[in-house]
Each structure stands twice: as structure tokens, then as C-alpha cells.
ZALOSE-300957 format. One line per 2 residues: number of its first residue (from 1); for each residue y, x, z of N, C-alpha, C. Coordinates in steps of 0.2 Angstrom, whole numbers. Atoms other than C-alpha are relative to their C-alpha. Last residue first. Example, Ala and Ser with C-alpha at 12.3 -4.5 7.8 and 13.67 -1.06 7.14 Angstrom:
residues 2
2) -6,-4,-1,-5,68,36,5,-4,3; -6,4,0,-22,62,39,6,4,0;
//
This chain:
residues 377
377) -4,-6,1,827,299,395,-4,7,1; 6,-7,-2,817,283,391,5,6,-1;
375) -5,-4,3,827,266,393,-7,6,3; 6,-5,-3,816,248,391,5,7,-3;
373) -1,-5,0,826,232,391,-2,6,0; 2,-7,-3,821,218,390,2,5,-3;
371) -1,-5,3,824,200,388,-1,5,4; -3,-6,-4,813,188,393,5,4,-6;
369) -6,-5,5,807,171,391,3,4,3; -8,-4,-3,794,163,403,1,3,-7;
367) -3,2,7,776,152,401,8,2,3; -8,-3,-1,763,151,414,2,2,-8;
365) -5,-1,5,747,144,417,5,1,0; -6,3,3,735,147,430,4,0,-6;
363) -9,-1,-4,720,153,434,5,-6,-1; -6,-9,3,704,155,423,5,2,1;
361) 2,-4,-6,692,139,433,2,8,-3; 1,0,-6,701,127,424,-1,4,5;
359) 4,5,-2,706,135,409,0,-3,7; 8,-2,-2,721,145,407,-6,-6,2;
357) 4,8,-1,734,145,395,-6,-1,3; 6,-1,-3,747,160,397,-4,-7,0;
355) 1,5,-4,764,162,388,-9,2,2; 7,-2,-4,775,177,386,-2,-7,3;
353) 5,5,-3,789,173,374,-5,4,2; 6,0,1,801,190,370,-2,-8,2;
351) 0,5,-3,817,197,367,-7,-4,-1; 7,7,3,816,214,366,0,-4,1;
349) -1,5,-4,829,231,366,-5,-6,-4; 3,4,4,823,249,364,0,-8,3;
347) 0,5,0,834,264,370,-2,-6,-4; 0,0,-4,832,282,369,-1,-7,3;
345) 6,-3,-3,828,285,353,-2,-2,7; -2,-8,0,842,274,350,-8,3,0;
343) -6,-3,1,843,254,347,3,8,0; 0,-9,-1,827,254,342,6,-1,1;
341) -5,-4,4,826,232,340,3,6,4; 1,-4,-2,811,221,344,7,3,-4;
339) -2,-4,6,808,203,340,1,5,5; -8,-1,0,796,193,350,4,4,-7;
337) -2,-1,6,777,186,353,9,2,-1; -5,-5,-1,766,188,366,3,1,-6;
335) -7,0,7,754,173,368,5,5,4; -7,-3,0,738,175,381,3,-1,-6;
333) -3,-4,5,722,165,381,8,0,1; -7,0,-1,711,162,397,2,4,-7;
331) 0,-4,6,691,156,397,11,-1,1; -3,-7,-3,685,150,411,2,4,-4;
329) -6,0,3,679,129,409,4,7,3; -3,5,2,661,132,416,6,1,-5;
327) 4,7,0,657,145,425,5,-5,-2; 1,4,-7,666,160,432,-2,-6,-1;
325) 7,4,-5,664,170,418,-1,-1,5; -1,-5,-6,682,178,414,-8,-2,3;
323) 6,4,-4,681,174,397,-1,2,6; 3,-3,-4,696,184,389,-3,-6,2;
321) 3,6,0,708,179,372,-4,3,8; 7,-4,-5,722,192,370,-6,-10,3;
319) 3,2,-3,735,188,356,-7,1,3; 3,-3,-3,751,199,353,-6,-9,2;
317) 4,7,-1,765,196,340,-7,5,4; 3,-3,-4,781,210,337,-6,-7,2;
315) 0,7,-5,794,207,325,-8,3,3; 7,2,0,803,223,322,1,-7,2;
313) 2,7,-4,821,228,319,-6,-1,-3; 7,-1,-5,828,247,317,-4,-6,3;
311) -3,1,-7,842,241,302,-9,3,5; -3,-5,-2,838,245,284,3,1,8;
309) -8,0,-3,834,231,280,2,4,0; -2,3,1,817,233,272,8,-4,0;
307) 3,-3,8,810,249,278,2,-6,-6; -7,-7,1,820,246,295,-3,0,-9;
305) -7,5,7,808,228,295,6,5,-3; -5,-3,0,792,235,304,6,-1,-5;
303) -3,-2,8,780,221,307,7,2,2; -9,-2,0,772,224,324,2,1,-8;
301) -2,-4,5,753,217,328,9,2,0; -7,-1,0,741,213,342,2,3,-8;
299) -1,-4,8,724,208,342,6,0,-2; -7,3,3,714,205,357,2,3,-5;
297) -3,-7,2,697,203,366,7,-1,-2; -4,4,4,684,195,376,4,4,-5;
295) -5,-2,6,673,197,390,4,-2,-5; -7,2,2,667,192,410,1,6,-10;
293) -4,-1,10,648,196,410,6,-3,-3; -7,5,6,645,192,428,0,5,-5;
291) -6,-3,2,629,194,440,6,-2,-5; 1,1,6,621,184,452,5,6,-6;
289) -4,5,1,619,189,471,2,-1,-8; 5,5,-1,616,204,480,3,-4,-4;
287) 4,-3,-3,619,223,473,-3,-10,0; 1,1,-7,631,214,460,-8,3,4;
285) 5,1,-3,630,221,443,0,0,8; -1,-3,-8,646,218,435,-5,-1,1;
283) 9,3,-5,644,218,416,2,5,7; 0,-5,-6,661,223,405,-6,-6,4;
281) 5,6,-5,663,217,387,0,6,6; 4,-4,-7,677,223,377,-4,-5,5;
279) 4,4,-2,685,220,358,-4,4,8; 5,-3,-8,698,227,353,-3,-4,2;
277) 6,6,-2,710,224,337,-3,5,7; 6,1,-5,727,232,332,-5,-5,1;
275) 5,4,-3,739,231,317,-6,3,5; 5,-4,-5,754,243,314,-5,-9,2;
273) 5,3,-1,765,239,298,-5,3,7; -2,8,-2,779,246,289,-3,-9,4;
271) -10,0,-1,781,263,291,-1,-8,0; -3,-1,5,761,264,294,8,-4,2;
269) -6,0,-2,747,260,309,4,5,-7; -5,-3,7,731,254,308,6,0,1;
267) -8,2,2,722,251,324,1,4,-7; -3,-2,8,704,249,329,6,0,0;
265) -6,1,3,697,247,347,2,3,-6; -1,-3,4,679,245,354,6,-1,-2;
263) -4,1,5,674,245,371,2,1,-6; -2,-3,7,663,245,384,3,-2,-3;
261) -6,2,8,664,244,401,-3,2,-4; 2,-5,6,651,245,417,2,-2,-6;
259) -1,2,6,654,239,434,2,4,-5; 0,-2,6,643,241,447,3,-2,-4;
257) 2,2,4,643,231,465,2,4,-5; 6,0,1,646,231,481,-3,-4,-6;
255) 2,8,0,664,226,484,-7,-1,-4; 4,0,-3,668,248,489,-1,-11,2;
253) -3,2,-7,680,248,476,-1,-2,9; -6,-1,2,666,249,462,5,-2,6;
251) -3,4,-2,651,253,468,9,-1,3; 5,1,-7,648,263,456,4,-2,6;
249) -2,2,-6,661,263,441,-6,-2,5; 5,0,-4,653,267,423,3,1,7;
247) -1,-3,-6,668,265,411,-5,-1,3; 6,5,-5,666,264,392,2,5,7;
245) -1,-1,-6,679,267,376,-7,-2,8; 6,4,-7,675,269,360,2,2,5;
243) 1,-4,-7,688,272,347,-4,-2,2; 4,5,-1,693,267,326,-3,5,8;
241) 3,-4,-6,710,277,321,-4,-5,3; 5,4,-2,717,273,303,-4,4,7;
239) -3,5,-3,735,278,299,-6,-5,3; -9,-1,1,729,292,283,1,-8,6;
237) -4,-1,5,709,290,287,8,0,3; 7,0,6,694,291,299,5,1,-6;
235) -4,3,4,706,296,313,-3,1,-7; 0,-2,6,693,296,325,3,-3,-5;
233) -5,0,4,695,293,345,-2,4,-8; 0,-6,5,682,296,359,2,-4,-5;
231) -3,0,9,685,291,373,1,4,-4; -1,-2,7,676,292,392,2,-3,-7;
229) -2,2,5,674,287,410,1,3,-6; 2,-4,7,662,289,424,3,-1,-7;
227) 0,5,3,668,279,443,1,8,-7; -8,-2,4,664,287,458,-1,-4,-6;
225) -6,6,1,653,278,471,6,5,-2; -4,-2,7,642,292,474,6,-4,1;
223) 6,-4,4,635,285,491,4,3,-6; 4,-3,-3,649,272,497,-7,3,-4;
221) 7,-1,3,666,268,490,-7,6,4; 3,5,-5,682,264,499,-8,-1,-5;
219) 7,0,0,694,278,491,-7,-4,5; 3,-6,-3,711,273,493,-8,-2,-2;
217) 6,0,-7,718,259,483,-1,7,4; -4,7,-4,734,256,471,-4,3,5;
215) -5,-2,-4,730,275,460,3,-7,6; -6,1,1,714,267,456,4,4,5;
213) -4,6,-2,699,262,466,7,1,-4; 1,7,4,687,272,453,4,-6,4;
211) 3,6,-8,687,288,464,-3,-8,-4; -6,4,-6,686,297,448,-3,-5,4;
209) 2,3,-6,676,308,435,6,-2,5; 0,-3,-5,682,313,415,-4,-5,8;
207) 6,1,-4,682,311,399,0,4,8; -1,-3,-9,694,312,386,-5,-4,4;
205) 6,6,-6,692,312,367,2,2,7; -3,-1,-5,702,315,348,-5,-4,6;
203) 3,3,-6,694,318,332,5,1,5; -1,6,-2,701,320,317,-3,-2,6;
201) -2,2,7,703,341,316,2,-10,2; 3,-3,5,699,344,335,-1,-3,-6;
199) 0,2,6,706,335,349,-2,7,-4; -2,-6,7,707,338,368,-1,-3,-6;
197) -3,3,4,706,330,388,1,3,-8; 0,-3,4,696,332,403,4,-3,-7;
195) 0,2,9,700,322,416,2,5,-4; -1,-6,4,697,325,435,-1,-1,-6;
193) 3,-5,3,701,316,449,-2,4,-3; 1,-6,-6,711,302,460,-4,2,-4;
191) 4,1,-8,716,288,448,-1,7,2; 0,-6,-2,729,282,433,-5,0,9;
189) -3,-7,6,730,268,421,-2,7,5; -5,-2,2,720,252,428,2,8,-2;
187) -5,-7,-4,707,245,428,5,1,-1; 3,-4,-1,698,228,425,0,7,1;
185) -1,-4,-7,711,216,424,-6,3,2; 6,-3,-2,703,206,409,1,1,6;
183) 4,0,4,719,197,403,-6,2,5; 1,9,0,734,187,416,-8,2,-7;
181) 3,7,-3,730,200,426,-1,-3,-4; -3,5,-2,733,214,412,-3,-5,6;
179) -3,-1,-6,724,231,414,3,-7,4; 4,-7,-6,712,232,400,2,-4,8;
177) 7,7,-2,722,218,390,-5,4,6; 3,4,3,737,230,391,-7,-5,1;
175) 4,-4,1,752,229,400,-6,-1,-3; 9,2,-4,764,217,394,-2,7,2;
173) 1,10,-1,784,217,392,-5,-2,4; -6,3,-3,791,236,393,-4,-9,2;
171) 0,-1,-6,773,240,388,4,-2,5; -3,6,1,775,235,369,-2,0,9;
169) -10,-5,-2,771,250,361,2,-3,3; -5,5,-4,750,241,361,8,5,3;
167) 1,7,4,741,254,346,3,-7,5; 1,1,7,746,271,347,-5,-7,1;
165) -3,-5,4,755,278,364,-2,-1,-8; -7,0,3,748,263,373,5,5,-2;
163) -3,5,4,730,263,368,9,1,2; 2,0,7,729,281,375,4,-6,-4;
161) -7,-5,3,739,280,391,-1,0,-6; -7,5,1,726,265,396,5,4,-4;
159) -4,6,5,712,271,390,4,0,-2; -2,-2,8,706,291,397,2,-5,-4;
157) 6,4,1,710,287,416,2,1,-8; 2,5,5,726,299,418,-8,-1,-3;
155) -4,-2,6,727,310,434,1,-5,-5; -2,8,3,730,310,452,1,2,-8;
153) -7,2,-6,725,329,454,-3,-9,-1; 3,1,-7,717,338,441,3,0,5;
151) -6,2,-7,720,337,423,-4,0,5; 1,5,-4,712,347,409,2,-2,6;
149) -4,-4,-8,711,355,394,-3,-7,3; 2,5,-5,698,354,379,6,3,5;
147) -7,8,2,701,362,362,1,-4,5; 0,-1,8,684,374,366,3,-7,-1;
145) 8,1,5,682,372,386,5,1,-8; 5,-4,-5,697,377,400,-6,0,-7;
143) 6,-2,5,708,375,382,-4,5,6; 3,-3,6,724,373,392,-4,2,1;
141) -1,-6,1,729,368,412,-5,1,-6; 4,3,6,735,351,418,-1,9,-2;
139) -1,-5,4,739,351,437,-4,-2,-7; 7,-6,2,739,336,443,4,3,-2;
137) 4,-5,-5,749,320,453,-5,5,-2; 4,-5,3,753,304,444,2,6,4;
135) 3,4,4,759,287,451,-4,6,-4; -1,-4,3,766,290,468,-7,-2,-5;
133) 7,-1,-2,772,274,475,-2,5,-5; 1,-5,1,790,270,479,-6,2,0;
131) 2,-5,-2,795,253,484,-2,8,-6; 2,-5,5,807,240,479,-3,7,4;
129) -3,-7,2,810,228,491,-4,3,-4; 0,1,7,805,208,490,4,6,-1;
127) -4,5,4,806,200,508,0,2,-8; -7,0,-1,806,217,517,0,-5,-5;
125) -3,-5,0,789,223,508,6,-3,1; 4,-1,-7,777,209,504,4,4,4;
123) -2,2,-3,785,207,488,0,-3,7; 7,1,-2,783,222,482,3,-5,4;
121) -1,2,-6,796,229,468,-8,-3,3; 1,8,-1,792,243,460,1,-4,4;
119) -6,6,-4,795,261,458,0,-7,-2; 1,9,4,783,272,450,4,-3,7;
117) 0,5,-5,784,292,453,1,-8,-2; -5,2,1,778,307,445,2,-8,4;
115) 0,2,-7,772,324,449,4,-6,-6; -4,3,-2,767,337,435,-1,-6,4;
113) 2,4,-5,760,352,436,6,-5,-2; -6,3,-7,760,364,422,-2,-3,4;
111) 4,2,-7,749,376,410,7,-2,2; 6,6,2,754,378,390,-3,-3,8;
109) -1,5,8,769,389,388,-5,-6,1; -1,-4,6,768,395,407,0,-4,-6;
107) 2,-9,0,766,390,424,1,3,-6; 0,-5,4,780,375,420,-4,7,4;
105) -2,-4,-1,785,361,431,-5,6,-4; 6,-3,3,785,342,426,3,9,1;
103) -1,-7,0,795,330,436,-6,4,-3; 6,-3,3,793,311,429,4,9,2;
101) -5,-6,-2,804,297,439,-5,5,-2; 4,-5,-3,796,279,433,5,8,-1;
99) -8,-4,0,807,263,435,-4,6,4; 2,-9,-2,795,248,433,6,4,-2;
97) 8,0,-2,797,228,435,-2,9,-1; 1,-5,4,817,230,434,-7,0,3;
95) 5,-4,-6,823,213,439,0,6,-4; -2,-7,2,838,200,434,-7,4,3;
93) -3,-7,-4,833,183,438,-1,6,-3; 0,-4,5,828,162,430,4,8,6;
91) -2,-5,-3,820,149,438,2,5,-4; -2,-4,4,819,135,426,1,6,5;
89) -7,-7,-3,820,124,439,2,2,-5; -5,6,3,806,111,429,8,5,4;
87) -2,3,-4,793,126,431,8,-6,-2; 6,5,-2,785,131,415,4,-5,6;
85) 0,5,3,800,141,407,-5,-6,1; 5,3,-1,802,154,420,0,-8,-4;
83) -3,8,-2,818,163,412,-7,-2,2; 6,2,1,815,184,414,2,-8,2;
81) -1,8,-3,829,195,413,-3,-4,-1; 1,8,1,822,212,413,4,-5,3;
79) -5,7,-2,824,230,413,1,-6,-1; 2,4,2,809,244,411,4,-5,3;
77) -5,8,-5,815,259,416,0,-5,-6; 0,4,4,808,278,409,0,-7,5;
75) 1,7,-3,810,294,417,0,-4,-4; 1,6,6,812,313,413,0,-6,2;
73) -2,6,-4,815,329,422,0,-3,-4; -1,7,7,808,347,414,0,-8,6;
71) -2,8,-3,808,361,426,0,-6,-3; -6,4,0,807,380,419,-5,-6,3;
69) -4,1,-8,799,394,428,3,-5,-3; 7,-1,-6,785,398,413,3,-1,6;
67) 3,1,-3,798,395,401,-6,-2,5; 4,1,3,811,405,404,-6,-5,1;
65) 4,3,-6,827,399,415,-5,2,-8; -1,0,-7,844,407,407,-8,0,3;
63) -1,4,-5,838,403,389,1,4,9; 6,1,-4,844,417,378,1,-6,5;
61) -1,0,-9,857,410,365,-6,0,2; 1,6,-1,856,413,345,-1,1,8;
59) 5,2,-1,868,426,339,-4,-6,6; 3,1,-6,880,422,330,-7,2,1;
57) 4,4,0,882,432,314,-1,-2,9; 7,0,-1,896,442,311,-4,-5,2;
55) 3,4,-4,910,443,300,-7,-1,3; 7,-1,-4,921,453,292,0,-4,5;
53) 2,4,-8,931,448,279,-6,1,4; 8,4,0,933,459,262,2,-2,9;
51) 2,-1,-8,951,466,258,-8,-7,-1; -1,7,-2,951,468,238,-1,2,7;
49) 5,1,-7,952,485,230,3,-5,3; 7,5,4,958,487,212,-5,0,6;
47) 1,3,7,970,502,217,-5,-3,-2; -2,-3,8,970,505,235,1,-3,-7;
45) -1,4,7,965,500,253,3,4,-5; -7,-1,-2,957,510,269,2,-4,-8;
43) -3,3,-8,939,508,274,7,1,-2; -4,-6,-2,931,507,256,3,-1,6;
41) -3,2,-4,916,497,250,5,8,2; -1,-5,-7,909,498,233,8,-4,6;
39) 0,1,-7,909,482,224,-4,5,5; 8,-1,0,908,486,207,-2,1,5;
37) 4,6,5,926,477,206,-7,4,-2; -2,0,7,931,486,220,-3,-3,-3;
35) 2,1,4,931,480,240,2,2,-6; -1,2,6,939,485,256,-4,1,-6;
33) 3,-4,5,936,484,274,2,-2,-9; -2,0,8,946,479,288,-5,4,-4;
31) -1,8,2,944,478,307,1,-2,-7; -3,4,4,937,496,310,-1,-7,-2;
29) 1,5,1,935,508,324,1,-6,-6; -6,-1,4,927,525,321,0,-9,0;
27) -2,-1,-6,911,529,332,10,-2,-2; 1,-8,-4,903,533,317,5,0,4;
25) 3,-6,4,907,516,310,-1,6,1; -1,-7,0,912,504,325,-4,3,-7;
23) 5,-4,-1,917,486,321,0,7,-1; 1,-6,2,930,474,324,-5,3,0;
21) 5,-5,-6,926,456,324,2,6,-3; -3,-7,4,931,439,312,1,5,8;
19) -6,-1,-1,917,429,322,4,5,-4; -4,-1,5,897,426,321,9,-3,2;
17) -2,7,0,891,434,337,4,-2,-6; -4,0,-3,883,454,334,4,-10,-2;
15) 3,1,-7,867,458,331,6,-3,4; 8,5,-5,863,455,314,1,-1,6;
13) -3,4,-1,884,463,308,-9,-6,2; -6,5,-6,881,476,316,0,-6,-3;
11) 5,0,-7,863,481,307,8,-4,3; 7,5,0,872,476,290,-2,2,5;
9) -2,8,1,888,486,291,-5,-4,2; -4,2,-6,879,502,296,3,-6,2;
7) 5,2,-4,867,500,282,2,0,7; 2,6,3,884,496,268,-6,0,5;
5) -5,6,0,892,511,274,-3,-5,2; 0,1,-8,877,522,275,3,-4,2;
3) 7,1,-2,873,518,256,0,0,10; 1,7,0,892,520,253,-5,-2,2;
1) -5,3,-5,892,537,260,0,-7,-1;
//
């Protein structure tokens, strides 16, 4: 009898929500039980019998919406006040240079599609409206190949998303050398295609084929004219990841001519320290007409200071050097230097200097202070 007692007790009280709780024992209801000092259990009280508290175990909540139909919403907003310290005005205004809207939907635990949108201002657009431009667009579906998935749509070029997820964090401000005008400007993050994508033990790589104009352009290339790019990542040690990057783009943009990246990137990254370097050369082979070997590189860092203070505050320094080989005086060096502090997971605030020194024939110079904002939900 006890032995049933006590296996009765135990299954009801696993399934049922924890709360003081009536329960059935052979159909028999009971709110009370009692205890002796060799702790058998009794249903009614007596001599040397304690009352014992029943209670059961919450149980943990079904989701409503199973994976494989669920929805996931997200975004991220980059907001600035930026003082123009070059011009004797001092121009100075409030703006949001991006404001992306990320829906991602669910075939199963590991297969989705997600869709997402970039918002910027365009000043060609109403005087200086904010428009709407779609920024990613594929389905992504697990281990097509051994560790390998992959995107298909509008999807991510194998760099830019890399470097900035583990060695330039620092996006709210600059993009990176790759992408920057005022650096290389050579592509950009996301294009029309197909990218494979995976990891195994230390390694990590992606590879894939695309239009090569970018999510900005339409397709305006003739014969082939897709652009062949790849990375491959190894974390040789504890916070050490040394990569190569290379892009083979045929006639690139449809402005008759070939360009061909290569690149090497190092970072070390720890609690109190993350340094990066990269080095990239890229060769335009024009059809007619000379060719160019614009190169150069950069080397960012961020001292973590929470390990020290105890507060979430970084200092944060960035410089990108680039030749842009247009002859003669062409060489342009960037400065990005500031403090940095995690106010949440969700919130990181920046004050920065971003200055620019370009040669003669390397653009212009510029020189602004910003604060910034960057929210991710």
C-alpha cells in the first residue's frame, strides 16, 4: 500500500502545474497527506503523524506556434548626430544612416527563408527621403553538401558579413575597408545568387556565384559576367582566426573589365583585447586600355575596459591606408577613433572622430564627430 502510495503520488505530482493541488488516489480525492517519523505516508491524521504539503511541479509551456511555422522579427538602427568639423559652418544634424527590418520564417529546425529591408536616406529622392531597398532575399537550407548549407536568393557575399561579426564590430560608424568609399570600395555585402556556406572543427568557408553588381545594381554584364567568390577561415588557436578572401568578377558591372581580389585578414580577439590587420590587393584588367592595381590595408583595434572597471566601456581605434592608383599623389588614409559603451545587449552608444586625408588625385578630405547610437532587437 505504501509502495503504491508514494508511486501514485510521484507520477501526479510530474505532470501536474507546481501549486498546493488536490489529487486523485484510486479515484478517491485527496488535499492532505500525512507523514510518521519513518516517513510512511497516510491519508487521514493520527498519533505521530505530520501533515505533508502537496505540491506539484509546473509544467513547462507548449509553444502555441511550432517551429517549422514560426516567424522571428528583428531589426537593427544605426542613429546619428554627426558635426562636420572640416567646413567652417560646422554643419551639424540628426540622421539614421541605416534602419534594417529582418523577417525570417521557418520550414523546420534548420531550413528558412529570410527577407530583409534597408532603409536609407537618398538624396536624389524628394530632396533627401528615406527610401526602402530590399537587402536580403534567400532561402537558406542545411547540410546540401557535408557541414555545408546554402543561400539562394539575394544572399550574402562571403566577406563583408564575416569580417563584421569577428573582427570590424564597429559598423554603426564605418563600413569596412572592402566596402568603404572613403577606403577600397570594391563591393559590397550582399548580391543576386548562390552561397554556400559551413564549418568543421577550426575551420570555417563560403563560396559562392553572383551577378557581381551588388544588391544597388541590376544585372548589366555580358557573356559570363558573374562574379566567383570565396573564404576560408581557421581558428589556428584560443581567439586566433587568420582568412583568405578572393573575388573573380567578370566584366564587372558591365564597365569592361575584370576585377580580381585578394585578401588576407588576421584578428585576435579576447576579454580584454581584439586586434585586426588585412591586407588587400585587387587588379582591374580593362578589355581596352591600361590597367590598375589599386591596394592597401588596415588595422583596427578595441581595448575592453569592463575587465578592468567593471563598467561595459571600450576604446576603439581604426586605420585603413588604400592606393587607389590613379597616378601620382593617390594614396588615401582614414582615422576612426572613439570610446564605446554596451549599454545593454540591445544598446550600444559611440562617440567617435572619423577623419579622411586624401591626396591629390585620392578625393577629398573630411573630418566629422559623431555620436551614435546603434539598437538591435
Amino acid at each position: 500500500m505504501k509502495r503504491a502510495l508514494l508511486g501514485i503520488l510521484t507520477l501526479t505530482l510530474l505532470v501536474q502545474p507546481v501549486r498546493a493541488a488536490t489529487i486523485l488516489i484510486n479515484g478517491t480525492p485527496v488535499s492532505k497527506l500525512y507523514v510518521d517519523s519513518e516517513g510512511r505516508l497516510y491519508l487521514t491524521p493520527g498519533p505521530g503523524r505530520k501533515p505533508v504539503k502537496i505540491e506539484v511541479p509546473k509544467e513547462k509551456g507548449i509553444p502555441v506556434v511550432s517551429k517549422s511555422e514560426k516567424l522571428k522579427v528583428g531589426g537593427t538602427a544605426y542613429v546619428h548626430y554627426d558635426v562636420d568639423l572640416k567646413g567652417k559652418s560646422h554643419q551639424n544634424k540628426f540622421k539614421v544612416t541605416r534602419n534594417y527590418l529582418e523577417l525570417r520564417g521557418y520550414f523546420n529546425d534548420k531550413d528558412s527563408f529570410r527577407t530583409t529591408l534597408d532603409v536609407k536616406q537618398d538624396k536624389d529622392v524628394d530632396g533627401g527621403s528615406y527610401v526602402v531597398r530590399l537587402k536580403y532575399a534567400y532561402a537558406y537550407f542545411n547540410n546540401v553538401l557535408p557541414y555545408t548549407g546554402v543561400e539562394v536568393g539575394l544572399a550574402h557575399r562571403p566577406w563583408i558579413d564575416w569580417e563584421e561579426h569577428h573582427g570590424w564590430l564597429h559598423r554603426d560608424l564605418e563600413e569596412t575597408l572592402i566596402e568603404n568609399k572613403n577606403g577600397a570600395h570594391l563591393i559590397n555585402s550582399a548580391d543576386f545568387g548562390v552561397n554556400f556556406k559551413g564549418h568543421y572543427k577550426l575551420a570555417s568557408w563560403e563560396f559562392g556565384v553572383f551577378n557581381g553588381e551588388g544588391y544597388h545594381d541590376e544585372e548589366d554584364s555580358d557573356h559570363f559576367g558573374k562574379s566567383i567568390e570565396g573564404r576560408l577561415s581557421l581558428n589556428l588557436f584560443e581567439g586566433f582566426t587568420l582568412s583568405g578572401h578572393t573575388v573573380h568578377s567578370f566584366d564587372h558591372k558591365g564597365e569592361d573589365f575584370d576585377r580580381h581580389i585578394y585578401q588576407v585578414h588576421a584578428v585576435y580577439n579576447n576579454p580584454y583585447v581584439l586586434v585586426a590587420a588585412q591586407y588587400i590587393w585587387d587588379r582591374d584588367d580593362y578589355y581596352e586600355g591600361d590597367d590598375k592595381e589599386p591596394h592597401g590595408y588596415s588595422v583596427n583595434a578595441d581595448l575592453k575596459l569592463k575587465p578592468f572597471l567593471g563598467y561595459p566601456l571600450g576604446i576603439l581605434g581604426r586605420y585603413d591606408n588604400w592606393d587607389t592608383d590613379n597616378g601620382g599623389d593617390d594614396v588615401r588614409r582614414h582615422f576612426v577613433y572613439g570610446l564605446f559603451y554596451k549599454f545593454s545587449n540591445h544598446v550600444k552608444l559611440t562617440v567617435a572622430q572619423d577623419r579622411v586625408l586624401s591626396e591629390d588625385n585620392a578625393g577629398e578630405d573630411k573630418n566629422s564627430a559623431m555620436a551614435v547610437m546603434q539598437v538591435k532587437w
